[in-house]
N, C-alpha and C positions, 0 to 999 in steps of 0.2 A: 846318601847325597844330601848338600845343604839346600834349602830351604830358600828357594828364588826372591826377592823382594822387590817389587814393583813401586817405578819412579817416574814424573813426568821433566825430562828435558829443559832446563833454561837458556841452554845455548846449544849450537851447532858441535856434536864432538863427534869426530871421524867415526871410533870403532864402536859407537852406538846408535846414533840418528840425527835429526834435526831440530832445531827448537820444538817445545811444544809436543813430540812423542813420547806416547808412554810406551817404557821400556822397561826389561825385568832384567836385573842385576844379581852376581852375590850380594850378599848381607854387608860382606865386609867391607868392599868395591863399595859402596852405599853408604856405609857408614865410617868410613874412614877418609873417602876423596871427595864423592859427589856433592854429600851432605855440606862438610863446613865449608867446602870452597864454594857455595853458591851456583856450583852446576847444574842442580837437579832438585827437588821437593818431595817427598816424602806424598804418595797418593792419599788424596779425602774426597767427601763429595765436593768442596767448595773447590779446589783445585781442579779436578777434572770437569765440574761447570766452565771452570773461568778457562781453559782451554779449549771446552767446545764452542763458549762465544768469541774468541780466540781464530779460531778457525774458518767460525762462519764467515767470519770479517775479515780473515783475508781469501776466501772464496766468491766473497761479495767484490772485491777490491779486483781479483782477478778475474771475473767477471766484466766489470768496468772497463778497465786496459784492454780486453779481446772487443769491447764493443767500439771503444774508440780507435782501437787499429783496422777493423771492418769498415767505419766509418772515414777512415783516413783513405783506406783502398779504395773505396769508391770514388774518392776527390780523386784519386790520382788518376785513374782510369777514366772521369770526365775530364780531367785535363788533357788529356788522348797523348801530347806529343812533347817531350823534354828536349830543348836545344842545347848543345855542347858546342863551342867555336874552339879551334885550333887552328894551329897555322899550319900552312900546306905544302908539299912541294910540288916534283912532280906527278904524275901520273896519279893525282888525290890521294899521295900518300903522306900521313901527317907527321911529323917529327914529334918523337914522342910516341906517346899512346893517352886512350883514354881511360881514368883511373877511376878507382870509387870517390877520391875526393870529389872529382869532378861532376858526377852524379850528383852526390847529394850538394853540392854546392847550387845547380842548375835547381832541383826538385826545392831547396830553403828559397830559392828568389822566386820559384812561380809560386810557392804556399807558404810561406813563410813561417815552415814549420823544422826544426831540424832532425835531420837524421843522421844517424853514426854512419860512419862509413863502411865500417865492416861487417853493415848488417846488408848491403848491397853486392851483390855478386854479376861481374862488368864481364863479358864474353872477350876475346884478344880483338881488340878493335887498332888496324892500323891505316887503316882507308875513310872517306868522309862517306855516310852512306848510314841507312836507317838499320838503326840493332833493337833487339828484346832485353830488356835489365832486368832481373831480379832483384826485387828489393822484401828484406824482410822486417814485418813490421809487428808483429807475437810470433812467441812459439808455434801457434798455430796457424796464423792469417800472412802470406806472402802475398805479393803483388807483383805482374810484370807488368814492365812501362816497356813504351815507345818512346826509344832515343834517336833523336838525329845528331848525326857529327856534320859539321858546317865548317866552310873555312873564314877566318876574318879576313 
């Protein structure tokens, strides 16, 4: 059997890894694709240095982003209560429904910060009346808010 040859990663390629992984390859796979098209580097110590500060840096970075989404949930959660207006008909039931846009449209005018919409998840709201929203703000860090639906 040949003789594996070990490579670090310069871009994302499906059937070996992600930027930045070292990965073991055939010889020829390595020396005939990865090598001249600039996919991959040939393992030294100065390479596998400058990948683990590399890494650090964006462990540090990802770090950062989960401390400001923990920090954002707390805003949100002192903010206790998001107001949606819709129009109404009878019996407080509103034409329409309420959507994600409408969430995170309410959550940018009270903080004025914004948020994707499809990172909110809106329970079937057809009636004016207080709901729980899911909003998520990292991979890790979700927040439920208190929504009211109101009529104009």
């Amino acid at each position: 059997m040949a003789k594996r040859v070990q490579v670090v990663l310069n871009e994302d390629l499906l059937s070996l890894g992600k930027n930045g992984d070292l990965v073991e390859v055939a010889p020829g796979y390595a020396r005939n694709f990865l090598l001249p098209y600039g996919k991959a580097l040939p393992v030294t110590p100065a390479v596998l240095k400058q990948v683990a500060h590399r890494k650090a840096k964006q462990a540090e970075q990802e770090a950062a982003a989960k401390q400001e989404a923990i920090d954002f949930q707390t805003a949100l959660v002192t903010i206790g209560r998001f107001t949606v207006k819709k129009q109404i008909g009878e019996d407080n039931v509103l034409f329409g429904t309420v959507t994600n846009g409408d969430v995170a449209d309410a959550i940018e005018e009270a903080t004025k910060k914004t948020i994707d919409r499809r990172d909110i998840t809106v329970p079937d709201i057809h009636r004016t009346g207080k709901y729980k929203v899911q909003v998520k703000l990292h991979a890790e860090v979700t927040a439920e808010i208190n929504l009211e639906v109101i009529s104009y």
